[in-house]
RODO-2510 file (C-alpha; in nm, 4 decimals, decimal comma):
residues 187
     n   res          X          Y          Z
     1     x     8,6509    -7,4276    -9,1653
     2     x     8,4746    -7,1475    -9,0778
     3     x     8,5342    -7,0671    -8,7406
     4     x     8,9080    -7,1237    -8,7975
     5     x     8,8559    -6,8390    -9,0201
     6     x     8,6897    -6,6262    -8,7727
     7     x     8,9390    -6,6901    -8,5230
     8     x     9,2245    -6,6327    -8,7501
     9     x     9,0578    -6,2895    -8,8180
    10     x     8,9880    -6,2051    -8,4437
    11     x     9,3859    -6,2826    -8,4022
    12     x     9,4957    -6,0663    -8,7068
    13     x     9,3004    -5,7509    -8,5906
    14     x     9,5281    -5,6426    -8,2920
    15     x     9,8165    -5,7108    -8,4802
    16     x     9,7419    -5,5076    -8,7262
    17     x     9,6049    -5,2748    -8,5102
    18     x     9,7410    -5,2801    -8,0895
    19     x    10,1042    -5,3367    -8,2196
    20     x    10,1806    -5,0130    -8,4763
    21     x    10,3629    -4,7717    -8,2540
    22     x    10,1876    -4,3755    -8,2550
    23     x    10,3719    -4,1229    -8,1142
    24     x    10,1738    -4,0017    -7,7750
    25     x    10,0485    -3,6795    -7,8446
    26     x    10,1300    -3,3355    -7,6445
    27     x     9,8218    -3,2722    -7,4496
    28     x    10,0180    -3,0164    -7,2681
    29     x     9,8230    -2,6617    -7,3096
    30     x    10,0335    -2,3762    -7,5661
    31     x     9,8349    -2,0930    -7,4293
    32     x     9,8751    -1,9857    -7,0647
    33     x     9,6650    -2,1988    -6,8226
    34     x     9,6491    -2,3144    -6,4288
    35     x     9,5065    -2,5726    -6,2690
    36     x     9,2596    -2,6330    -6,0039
    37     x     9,1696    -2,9207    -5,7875
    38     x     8,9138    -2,9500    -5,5914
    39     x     8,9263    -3,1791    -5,3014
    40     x     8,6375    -3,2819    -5,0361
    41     x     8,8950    -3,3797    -4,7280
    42     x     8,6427    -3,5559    -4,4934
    43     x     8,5780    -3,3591    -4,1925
    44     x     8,6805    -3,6581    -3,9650
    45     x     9,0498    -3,5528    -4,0432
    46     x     9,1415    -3,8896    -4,2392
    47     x     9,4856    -3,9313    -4,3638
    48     x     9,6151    -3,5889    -4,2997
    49     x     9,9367    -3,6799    -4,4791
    50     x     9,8238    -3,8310    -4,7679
    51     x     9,5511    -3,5706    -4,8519
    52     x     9,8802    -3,3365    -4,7850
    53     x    10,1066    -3,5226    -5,0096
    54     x     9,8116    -3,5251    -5,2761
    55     x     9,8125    -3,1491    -5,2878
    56     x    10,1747    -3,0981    -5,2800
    57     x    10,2193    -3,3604    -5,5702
    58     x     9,9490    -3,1886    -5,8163
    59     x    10,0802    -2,8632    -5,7524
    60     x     9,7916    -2,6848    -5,8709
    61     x     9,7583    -2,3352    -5,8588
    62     x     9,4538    -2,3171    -5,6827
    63     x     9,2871    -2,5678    -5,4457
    64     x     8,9448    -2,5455    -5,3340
    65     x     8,9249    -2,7638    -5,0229
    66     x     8,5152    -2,8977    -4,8920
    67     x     8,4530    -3,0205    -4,5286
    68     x     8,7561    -2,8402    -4,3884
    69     x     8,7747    -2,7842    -3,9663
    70     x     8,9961    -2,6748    -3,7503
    71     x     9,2249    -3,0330    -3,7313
    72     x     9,2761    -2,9612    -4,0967
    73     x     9,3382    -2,5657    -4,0948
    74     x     9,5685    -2,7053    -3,8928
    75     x     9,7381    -2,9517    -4,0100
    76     x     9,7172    -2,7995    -4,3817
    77     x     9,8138    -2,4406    -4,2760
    78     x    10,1389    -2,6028    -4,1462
    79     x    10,2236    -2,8261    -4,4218
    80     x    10,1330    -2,6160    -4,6981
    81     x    10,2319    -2,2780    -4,5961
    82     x    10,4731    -2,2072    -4,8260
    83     x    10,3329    -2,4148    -5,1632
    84     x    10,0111    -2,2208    -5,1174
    85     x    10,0907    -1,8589    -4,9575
    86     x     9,7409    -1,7479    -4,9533
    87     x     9,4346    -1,9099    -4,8001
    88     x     9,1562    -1,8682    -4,6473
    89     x     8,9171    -2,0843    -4,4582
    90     x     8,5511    -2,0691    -4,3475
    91     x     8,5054    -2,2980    -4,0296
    92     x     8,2919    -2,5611    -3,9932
    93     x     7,9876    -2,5464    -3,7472
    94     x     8,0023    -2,8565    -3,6102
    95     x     8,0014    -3,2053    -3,8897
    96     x     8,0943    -3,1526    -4,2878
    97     x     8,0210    -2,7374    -4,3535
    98     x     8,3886    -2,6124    -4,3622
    99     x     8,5540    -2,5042    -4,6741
   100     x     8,8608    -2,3134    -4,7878
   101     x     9,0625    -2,1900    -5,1194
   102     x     9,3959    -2,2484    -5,1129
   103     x     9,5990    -2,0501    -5,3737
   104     x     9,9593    -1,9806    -5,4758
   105     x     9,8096    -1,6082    -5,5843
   106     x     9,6725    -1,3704    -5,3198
   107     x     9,3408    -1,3607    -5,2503
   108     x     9,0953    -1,0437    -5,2751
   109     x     8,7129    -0,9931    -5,1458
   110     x     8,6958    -1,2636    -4,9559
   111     x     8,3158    -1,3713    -4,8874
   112     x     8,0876    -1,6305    -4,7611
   113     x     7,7667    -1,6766    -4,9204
   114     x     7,4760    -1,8282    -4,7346
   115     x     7,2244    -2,0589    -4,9188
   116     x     6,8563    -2,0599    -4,8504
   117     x     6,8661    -2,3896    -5,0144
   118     x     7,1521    -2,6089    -4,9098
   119     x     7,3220    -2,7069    -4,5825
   120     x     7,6477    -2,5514    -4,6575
   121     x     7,7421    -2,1998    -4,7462
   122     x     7,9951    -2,1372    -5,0620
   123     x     8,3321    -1,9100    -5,0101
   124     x     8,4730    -1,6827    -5,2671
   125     x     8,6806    -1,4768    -5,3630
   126     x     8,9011    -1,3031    -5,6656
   127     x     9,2352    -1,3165    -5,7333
   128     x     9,4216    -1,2570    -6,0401
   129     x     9,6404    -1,5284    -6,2277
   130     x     9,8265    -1,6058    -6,5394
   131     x     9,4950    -1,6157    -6,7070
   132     x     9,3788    -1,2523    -6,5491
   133     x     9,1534    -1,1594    -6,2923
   134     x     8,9261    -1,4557    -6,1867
   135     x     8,6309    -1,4562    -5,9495
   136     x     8,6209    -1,8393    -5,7812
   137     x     8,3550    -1,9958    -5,5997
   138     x     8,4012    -2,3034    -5,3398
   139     x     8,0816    -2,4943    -5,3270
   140     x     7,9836    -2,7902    -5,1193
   141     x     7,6287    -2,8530    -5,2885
   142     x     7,3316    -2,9829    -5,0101
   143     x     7,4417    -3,4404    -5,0607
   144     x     7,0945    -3,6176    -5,1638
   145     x     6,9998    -3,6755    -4,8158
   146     x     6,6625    -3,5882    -4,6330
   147     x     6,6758    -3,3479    -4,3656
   148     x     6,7224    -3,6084    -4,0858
   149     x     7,0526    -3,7260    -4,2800
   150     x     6,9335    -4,0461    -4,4593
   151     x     6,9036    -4,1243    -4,8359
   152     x     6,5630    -4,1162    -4,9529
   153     x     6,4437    -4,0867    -5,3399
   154     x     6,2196    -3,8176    -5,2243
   155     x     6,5839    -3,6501    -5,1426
   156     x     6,7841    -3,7363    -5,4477
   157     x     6,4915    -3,6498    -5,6573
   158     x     6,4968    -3,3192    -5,5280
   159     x     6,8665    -3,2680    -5,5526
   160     x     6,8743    -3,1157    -5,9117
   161     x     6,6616    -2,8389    -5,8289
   162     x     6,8248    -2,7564    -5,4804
   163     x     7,1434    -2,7551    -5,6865
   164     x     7,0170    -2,4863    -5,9200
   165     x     6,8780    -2,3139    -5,6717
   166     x     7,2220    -2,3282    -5,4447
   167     x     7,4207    -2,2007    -5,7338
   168     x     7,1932    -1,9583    -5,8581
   169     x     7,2006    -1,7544    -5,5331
   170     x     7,5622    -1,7954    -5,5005
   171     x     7,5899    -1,6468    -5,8812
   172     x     7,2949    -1,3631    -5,7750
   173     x     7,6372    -1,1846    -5,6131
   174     x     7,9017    -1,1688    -5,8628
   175     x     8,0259    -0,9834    -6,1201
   176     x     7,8949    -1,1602    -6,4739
   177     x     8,1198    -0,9744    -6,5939
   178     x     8,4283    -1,0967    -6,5069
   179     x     8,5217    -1,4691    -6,5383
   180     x     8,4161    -1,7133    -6,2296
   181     x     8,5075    -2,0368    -6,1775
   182     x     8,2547    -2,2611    -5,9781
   183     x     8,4112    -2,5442    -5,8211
   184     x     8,3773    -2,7887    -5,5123
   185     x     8,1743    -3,1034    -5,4159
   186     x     7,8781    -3,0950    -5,6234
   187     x     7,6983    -3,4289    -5,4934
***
């Protein structure tokens, strides 16, 4: 008798519960806003279209853009042009260390900044928005890997504090001012 009970019960709760009907609420933002996506593309220039589609579907105002090269300045600078008028791209060196910003608002004091730390330099820049002026940062954080390119647990161990040390130097050069928005692959 008892477990007829207990199944009875386990029955009951999502009817009583999964079938009443609550509006969906508005998560849309009442105060002015953008949005940002960040995006690592994979330097070996997979699915150009569909990383292209992607962008033009989430219509974001600003789209910082990790492990960029010249196949996808390319390839994006064409297909984009007129959904994101201003951009700016740092080429790759060879593998993974090109990165760009994207941005449907011009962009101002353009810079790369070197790491001591990392493998990949950050690019900013400022621009001003709905929001106001904003300083942004594209980062593309040092992955866990050794410096021969393999995972080790010596390398991801170590991670956190290369991290903090990438981002701190990259910080070291702005304006604390003035608002900055960090974004990027952060591995």
């Amino acid at each position: 008798m008892k477990h007829h009970t207990l199944s009875a019960l386990f029955l009951l709760i999502p009817l009583l519960f999964g079938c009443s009907s609550t509006p969906k609420p508005n998560l849309a933002p009442d105060a002015p806003n953008i949005k940002i996506v960040t995006y690592n593309v994979n330097w070996g220039f997979n699915a150009p279209d569909r990383v292209t589609r992607y962008l033009l579907d989430i219509d974001a105002d600003i789209a910082f853009l990790q492990e960029t090269n010249s196949n996808w300045q390319f390839h994006l600078s064409v297909h984009l042009e007129k959904a994101y008028p201003f951009s700016v791209y740092y080429p790759s060196r060879g593998g993974a260390g090109g990165i760009a910003i994207l941005s449907k608002t011009e962009l101002k004091n353009i810079k790369i900044l070197p790491t001591d730390s990392g493998w990949f330099p950050a690019l900013a820049a400022d621009t001003t928005t709905r929001l106001g002026p904003l300083q942004l940062i594209n980062v593309h954080l040092k992955p866990p890997l050794n410096e021969m390119g393999s995972v080790s647990i010596s390398a991801c161990n170590k991670s956190p504090d290369v991290h903090v040390k990438e981002l701190t130097q990259h910080l070291s050069v702005m304006n604390r001012n003035s608002p900055i928005i960090i974004a990027g692959d952060f591995n």
